[in-house]
N, C-alpha and C positions, 0 to 999 in steps of 0.2 A: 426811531433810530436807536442803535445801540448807544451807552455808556462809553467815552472815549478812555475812560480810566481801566486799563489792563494791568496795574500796577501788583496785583492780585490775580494770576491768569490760572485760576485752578478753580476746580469744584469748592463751593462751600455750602457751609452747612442748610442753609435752604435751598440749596440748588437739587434736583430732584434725581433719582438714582439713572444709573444708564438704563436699566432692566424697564423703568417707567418711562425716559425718551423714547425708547423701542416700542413700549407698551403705546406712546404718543404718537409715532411714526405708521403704526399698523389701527389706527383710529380705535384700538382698542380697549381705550380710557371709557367712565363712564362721563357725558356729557360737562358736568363740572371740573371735575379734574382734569379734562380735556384743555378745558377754556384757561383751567391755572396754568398748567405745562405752557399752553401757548404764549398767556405775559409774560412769565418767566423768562422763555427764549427770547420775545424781543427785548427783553432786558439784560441778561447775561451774556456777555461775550464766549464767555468759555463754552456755555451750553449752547449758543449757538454755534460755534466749530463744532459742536462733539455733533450736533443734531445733521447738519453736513454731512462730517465723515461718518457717523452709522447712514444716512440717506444713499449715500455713494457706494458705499461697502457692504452698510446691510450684515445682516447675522443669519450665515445661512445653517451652521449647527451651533446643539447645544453641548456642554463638558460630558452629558450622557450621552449623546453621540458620538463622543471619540473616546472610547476606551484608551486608555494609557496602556502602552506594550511595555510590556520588562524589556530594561536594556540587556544585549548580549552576555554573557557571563564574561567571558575574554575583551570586552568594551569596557564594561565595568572594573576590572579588575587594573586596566591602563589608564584608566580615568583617575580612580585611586591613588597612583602608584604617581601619576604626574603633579595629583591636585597636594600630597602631602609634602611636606619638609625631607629633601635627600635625607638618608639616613649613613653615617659616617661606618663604613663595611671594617675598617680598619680599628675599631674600637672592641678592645677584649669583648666585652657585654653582646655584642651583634650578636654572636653564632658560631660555629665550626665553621672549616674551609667550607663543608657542600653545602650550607646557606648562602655563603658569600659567591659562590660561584652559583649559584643557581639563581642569585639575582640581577648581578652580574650577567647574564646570559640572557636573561629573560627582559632586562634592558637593552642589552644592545639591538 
C-alpha cells in the first residue's frame, strides 16, 4: 500500500525521470532496474499518478516528431502589440502624425 503522506505531492529527487516510467511502462528497463521502478511506484504516490496517467495516455510522439511551425508574421506581430505596455501616441517622443495614425489604424 501506498504512503498516506501526500504532504509532498511532487517528484522528488529519487523519484525516477518520466522518460524511465515510460522506459518502465514499455518493459524496456533492463531486468534490475525494472524491479527498482517497480518498489519505487508502490511507494510513491506521485509516481504512482504519473505511471496511471502515461498508462492511460501513453506517449504517442516524440519533440522530433512535431516540428515547431513559425507563427504567422501578422499573428506575431498582434501578439506583440497586445502582450507589451500601450504606448502613450500623445507624447512628443512617439513619432510624427503618420506613426500615430498608422498605429492607431492598425489597432483598431
Amino acid at each position: 500500500m501506498r504512503s498516506s503522506n501526500t504532504v509532498m505531492f511532487c517528484k522528488q529527487r529519487n523519484c525516477p525521470s518520466t522518460e524511465t516510467v515510460l522506459l518502465y511502462l514499455a518493459s524496456a528497463l533492463p531486468a534490475e532496474e525494472q524491479e527498482d521502478v517497480a518498489r519505487h511506484l508502490a511507494a510513491c504516490d506521485f509516481c504512482g499518478a504519473e505511471i496511471q496517467l502515461l498508462a492511460h495516455f501513453g506517449r504517442t510522439e516524440t519533440e522530433d516528431d512535431c516540428p515547431q511551425s513559425e507563427i504567422p508574421f501578422f499573428l506575431r506581430i498582434y501578439a506583440e502589440r497586445k502582450l507589451r505596455p500601450p504606448l502613450d501616441v500623445q507624447h512628443p517622443s512617439f513619432g510624427g502624425p503618420r506613426e500615430q495614425e498608422a498605429l492607431l489604424t492598425m489597432e483598431a
